[in-house]
C-alpha positions as CSV (number, residue, x, y, z in Angstrom):
1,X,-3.0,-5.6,-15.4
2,X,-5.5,-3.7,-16.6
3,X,-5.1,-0.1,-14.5
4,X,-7.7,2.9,-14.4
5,X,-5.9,6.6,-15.6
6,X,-5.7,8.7,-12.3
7,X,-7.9,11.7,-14.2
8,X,-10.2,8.8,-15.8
9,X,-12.8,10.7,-14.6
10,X,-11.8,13.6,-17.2
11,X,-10.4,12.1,-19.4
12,X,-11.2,11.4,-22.9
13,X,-14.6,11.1,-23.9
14,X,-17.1,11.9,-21.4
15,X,-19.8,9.9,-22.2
16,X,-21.4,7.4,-19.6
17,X,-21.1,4.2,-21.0
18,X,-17.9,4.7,-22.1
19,X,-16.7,5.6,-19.2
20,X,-18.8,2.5,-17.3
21,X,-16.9,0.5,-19.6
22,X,-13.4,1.7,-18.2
23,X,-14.9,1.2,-14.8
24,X,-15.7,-2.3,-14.9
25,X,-12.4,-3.6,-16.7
26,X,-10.6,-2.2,-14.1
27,X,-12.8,-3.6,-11.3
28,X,-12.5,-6.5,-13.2
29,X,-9.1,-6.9,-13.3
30,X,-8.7,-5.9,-9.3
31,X,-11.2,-8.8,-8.6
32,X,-8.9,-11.1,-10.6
33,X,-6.2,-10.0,-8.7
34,X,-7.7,-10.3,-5.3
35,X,-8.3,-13.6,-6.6
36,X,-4.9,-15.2,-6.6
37,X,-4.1,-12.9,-3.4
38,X,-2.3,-10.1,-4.7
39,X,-3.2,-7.2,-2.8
40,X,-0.6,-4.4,-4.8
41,X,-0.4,-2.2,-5.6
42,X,-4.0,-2.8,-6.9
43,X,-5.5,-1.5,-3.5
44,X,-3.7,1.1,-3.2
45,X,-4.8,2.1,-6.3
46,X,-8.8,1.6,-6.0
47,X,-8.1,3.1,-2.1
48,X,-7.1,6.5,-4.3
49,X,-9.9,6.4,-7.0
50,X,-12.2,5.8,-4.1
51,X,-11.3,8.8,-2.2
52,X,-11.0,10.9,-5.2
53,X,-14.5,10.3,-6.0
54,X,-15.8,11.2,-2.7
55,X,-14.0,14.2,-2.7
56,X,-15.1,15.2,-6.1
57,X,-18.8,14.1,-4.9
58,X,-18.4,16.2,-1.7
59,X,-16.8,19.4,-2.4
60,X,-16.7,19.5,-6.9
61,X,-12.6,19.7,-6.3
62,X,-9.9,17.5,-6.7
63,X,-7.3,17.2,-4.0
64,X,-3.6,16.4,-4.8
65,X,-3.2,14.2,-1.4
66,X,-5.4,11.8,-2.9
67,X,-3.6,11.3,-5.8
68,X,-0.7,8.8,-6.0
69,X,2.8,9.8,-6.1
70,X,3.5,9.2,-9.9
71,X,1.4,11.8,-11.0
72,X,3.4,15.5,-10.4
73,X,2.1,18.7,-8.5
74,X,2.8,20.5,-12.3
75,X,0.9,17.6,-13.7
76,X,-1.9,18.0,-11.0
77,X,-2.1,21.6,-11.4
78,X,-3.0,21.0,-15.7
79,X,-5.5,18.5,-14.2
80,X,-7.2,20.5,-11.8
81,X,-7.5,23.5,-14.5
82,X,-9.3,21.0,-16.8
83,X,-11.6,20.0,-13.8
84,X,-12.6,23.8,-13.1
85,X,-13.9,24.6,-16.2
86,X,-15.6,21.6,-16.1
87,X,-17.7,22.1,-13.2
88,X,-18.8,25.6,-14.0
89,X,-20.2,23.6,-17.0
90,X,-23.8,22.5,-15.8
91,X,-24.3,20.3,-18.1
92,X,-21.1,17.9,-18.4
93,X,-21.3,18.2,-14.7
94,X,-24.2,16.5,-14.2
95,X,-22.8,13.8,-16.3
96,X,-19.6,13.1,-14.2
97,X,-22.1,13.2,-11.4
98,X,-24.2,10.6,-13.5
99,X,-20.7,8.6,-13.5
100,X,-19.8,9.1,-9.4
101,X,-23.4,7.9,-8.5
102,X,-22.7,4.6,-10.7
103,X,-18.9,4.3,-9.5
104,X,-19.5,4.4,-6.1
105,X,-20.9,1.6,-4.9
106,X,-19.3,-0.2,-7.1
107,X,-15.7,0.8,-5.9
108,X,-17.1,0.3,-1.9
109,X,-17.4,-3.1,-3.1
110,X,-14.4,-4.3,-4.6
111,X,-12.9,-2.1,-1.7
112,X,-14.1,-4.8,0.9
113,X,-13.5,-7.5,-0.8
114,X,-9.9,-6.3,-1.3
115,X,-10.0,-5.4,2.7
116,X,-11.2,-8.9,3.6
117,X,-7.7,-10.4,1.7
118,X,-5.8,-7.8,3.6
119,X,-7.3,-8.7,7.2
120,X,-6.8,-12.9,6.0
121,X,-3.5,-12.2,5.5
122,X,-2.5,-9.7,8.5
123,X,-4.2,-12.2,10.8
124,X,-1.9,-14.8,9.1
125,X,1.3,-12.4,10.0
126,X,2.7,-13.2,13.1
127,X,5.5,-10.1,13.9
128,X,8.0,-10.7,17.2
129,X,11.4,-9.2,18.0
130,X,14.7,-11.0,18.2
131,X,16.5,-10.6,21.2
132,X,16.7,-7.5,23.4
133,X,14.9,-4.5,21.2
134,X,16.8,-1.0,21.8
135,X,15.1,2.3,23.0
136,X,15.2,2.8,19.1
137,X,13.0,1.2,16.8
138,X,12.9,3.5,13.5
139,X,16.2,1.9,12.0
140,X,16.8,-2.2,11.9
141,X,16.3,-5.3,10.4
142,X,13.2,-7.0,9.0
143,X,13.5,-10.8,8.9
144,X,10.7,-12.4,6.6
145,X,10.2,-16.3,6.8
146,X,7.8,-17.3,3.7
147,X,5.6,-19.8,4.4
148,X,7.6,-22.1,3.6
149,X,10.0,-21.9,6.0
150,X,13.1,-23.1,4.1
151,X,14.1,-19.5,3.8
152,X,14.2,-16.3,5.6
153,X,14.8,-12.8,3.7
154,X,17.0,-10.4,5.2
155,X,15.8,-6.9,4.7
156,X,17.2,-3.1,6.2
157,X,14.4,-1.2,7.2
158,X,14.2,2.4,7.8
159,X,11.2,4.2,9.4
160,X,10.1,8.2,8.7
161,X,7.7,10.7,10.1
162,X,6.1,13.0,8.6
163,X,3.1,15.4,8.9
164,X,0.6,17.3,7.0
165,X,-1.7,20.0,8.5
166,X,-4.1,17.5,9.7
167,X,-2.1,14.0,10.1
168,X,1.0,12.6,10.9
169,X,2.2,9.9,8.6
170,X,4.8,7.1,9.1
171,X,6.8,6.0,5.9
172,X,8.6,2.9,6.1
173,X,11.9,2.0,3.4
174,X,13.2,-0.9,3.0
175,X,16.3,-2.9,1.4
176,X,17.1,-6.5,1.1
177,X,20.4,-7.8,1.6
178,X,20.4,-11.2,1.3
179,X,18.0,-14.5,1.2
180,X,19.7,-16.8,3.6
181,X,18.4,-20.9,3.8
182,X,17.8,-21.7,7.5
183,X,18.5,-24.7,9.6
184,X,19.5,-26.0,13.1
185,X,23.0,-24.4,12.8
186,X,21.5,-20.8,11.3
187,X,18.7,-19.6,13.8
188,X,17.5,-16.0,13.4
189,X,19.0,-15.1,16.5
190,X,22.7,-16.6,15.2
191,X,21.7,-14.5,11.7
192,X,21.1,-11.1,14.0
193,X,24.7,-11.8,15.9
194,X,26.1,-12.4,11.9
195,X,24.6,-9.2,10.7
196,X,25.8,-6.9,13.5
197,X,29.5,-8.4,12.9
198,X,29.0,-7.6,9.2
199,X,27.5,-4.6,9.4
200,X,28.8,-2.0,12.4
201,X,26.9,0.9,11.5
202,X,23.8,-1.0,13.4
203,X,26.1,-1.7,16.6
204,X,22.7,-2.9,18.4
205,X,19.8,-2.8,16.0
206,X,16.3,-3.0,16.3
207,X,15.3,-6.8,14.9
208,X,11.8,-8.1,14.1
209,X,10.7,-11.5,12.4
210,X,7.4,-11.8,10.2
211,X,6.4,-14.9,9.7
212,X,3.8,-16.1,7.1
213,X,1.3,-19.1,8.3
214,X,-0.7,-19.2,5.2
215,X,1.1,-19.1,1.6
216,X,0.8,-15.5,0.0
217,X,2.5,-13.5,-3.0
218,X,5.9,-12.2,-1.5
219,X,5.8,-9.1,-3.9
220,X,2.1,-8.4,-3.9
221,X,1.0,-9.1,-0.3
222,X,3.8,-10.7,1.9
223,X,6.1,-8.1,2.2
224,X,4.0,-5.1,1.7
225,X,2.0,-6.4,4.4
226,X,4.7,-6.8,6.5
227,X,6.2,-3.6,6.3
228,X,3.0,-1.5,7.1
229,X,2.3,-4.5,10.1
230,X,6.4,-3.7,11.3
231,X,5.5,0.3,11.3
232,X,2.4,-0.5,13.6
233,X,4.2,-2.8,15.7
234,X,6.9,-0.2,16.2
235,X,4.5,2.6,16.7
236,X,3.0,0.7,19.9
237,X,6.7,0.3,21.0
238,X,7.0,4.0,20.9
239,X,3.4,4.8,22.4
């Protein structure tokens, strides 16, 4: 897919049609990916650019919590150095402000329609625990039934907290351990009984079920979808 450098803005020649050029490839591409409902990591991805640009627009600075987690503080720090002496430039200045004024609106709207597909298929996510839930909910099992239905993937999930100066964030990891073909004789609560057997260092763990009602990408929607609906699920548990 066709992806947009996260210093695009700086980099290379700064010219505005070149740079319009780069823009509207990569919007492109996102729209093209939106269009056979795959959310990511494309949204992700414009969410970032988005926010970097308004920060730019707002305060002339780049902010490293913006940026996503491949590019390193070292890395940032180069970056930002580059990005000083550009704005004490008047000149090129006005042309990357020439560029935010064009980019904008443009990355609003590819942001909605990218939010529309991610509403579709959250309303079309239906999340419910499976049996008794413990006092506990930041370590369990995800079970994911596809649309489908034939099959239910088996996932370990594990759930972090963790705060900036401003927010508090929850991170959500998880691991699959097995794709398991349902039936009468293999009901989700028989595979929850099967898994604490198997597995003793979750004596009596949390279990949820997502279930997809409308066919979606497993890798670029489904599950991503489902892990950041399980973490808001279990937040109102916790509330």
């Amino acid at each position: 897919m066709n992806t947009l450098p996260v210093n695009w803005l700086t980099e290379g020649l700064l010219d505005f049609e070149y740079k319009k050029y780069l823009l509207l490839a990569y919007l492109k591409a996102a729209k093209n990916e939106f269009g056979k409902q795959r959310l990511y990591p494309i949204f992700s991805d414009l969410i970032m650019h988005y926010r970097n640009l308004q920060q730019v627009k707002e305060h002339k600075q780049l902010v490293y919590e913006k940026f996503p987690q491949r590019i390193s503080r070292a890395d940032f720090e180069k970056l930002e150095l580059v990005y000083e002496k550009i704005v004490e430039d008047d000149e090129t200045m006005q042309q990357i402000e020439e560029i935010i004024q064009y980019a904008t609106p443009l990355f609003s709207d590819t942001l909605q329609e990218g939010k529309e597909l991610y509403d579709f298929v959250e309303r079309h996510l239906e999340i419910n625990p499976i049996g008794i839930t413990p006092m506990y909910h930041n370590e369990g099992y995800l079970f994911l039934d596809t649309y489908t239905g034939k099959e239910t993937l088996v996932y370990m999930y594990n759930i972090t907290v963790f705060e900036n100066t401003y927010e508090k964030y929850r991170g959500i990891h998880t691991t699959h351990l097995q794709t398991v073909r349902r039936g009468l004789a293999k009901t989700h609560e028989q595979l929850k009984v099967e898994l604490i057997k198997e597995r003793q260092q979750l004596p009596n763990p949390a279990t949820f079920l997502a279930v997809a009602k409308v066919p979606m990408s497993l890798e670029h929607s489904l599950l991503p979808i489902a892990k950041r609906s399980l973490v808001k699920y279990v937040t109102r548990l916790a509330a």
